[in-house]
Structures are given as C-alpha cells and as structure tokens.
C-alpha positions, 0 to 999 in steps of 0.5 A: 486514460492512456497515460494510465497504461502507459504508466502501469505498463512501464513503471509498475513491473519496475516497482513490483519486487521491492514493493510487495514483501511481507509486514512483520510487526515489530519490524517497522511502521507500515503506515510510515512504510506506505508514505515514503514509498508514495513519496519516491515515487511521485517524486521521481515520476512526476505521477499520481499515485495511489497505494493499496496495503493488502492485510494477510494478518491473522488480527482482526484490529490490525488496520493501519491506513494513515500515517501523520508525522507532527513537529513545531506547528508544521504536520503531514497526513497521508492516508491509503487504500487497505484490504483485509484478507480477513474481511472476505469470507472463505468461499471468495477466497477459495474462488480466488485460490482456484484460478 
C-alpha cells in the first residue's frame, strides 16, 4: 500500500496535465488514446496501472472502453474504467459542484 502512494504522490502530478484534456469527437480515437497512454506509462515506470475515462458528453450511447487492434493472427485488447457524467442524476452532481 505505500508503494501506492508513493507512486501517486510522484508520479500523477507529473501526468495530470497532459492527461486530462477534452475528447472531441472526430479528433481521434478515445479507446486507442487510452491504450497508449497506459502503454507509456507502464513502460516507462515498471508500474501497474489503471485508467479512468470520465464522459461529460451530452450522447447517452457514447461508451467507449475497449480498445482491440488485430493483424495477421497476432491481436491486442485492452479494456478501461469509464464514468458517464450522464449517469448521475443532477442532485449528485449539484452535491458535488458545490464543495
């Protein structure tokens, strides 16, 4: 468990910036976008790592959360966390505006 701190302590402020930007549709493939940052970053840290997508779009249907790329027998699927804004009904959400 303190490795896990540690880890998030040093690491995360590190990523924060470049990993928390807006998905605009259109503008590149979330799913794919969500593997090859947990890729670097198992990579480069030798750590386990898990991914959260959090969705602030307005389309119900939008739920990307795996990603499978496939070519001459050889296959990849990585699969993440996701979270729909949507989901939550607008008390929660004003609950969690407010503090």
């Amino acid at each position: 468990m303190a490795s896990c701190v540690i880890y998030c302590s040093d690491v995360l402020p590190l990523f924060l910036k470049s990993l928390i930007y807006r998905n605009h549709k259109g503008k590149g493939d979330l799913a794919e976008r969500m593997f090859r940052y947990f890729y670097k970053i198992s990579d480069r840290y030798k750590v386990s790592v898990t991914a959260v997508a959090i969705l602030a779009d307005g389309n119900k249907n939008y739920r990307p959360k795996l990603y499978v790329q496939e070519f001459m027998g050889t296959s990849l699927r990585y699969s993440f966390n996701s979270y729909k804004i949507l989901d939550q009904d607008e008390s929660t959400i004003d609950v969690l505006i407010a503090r």
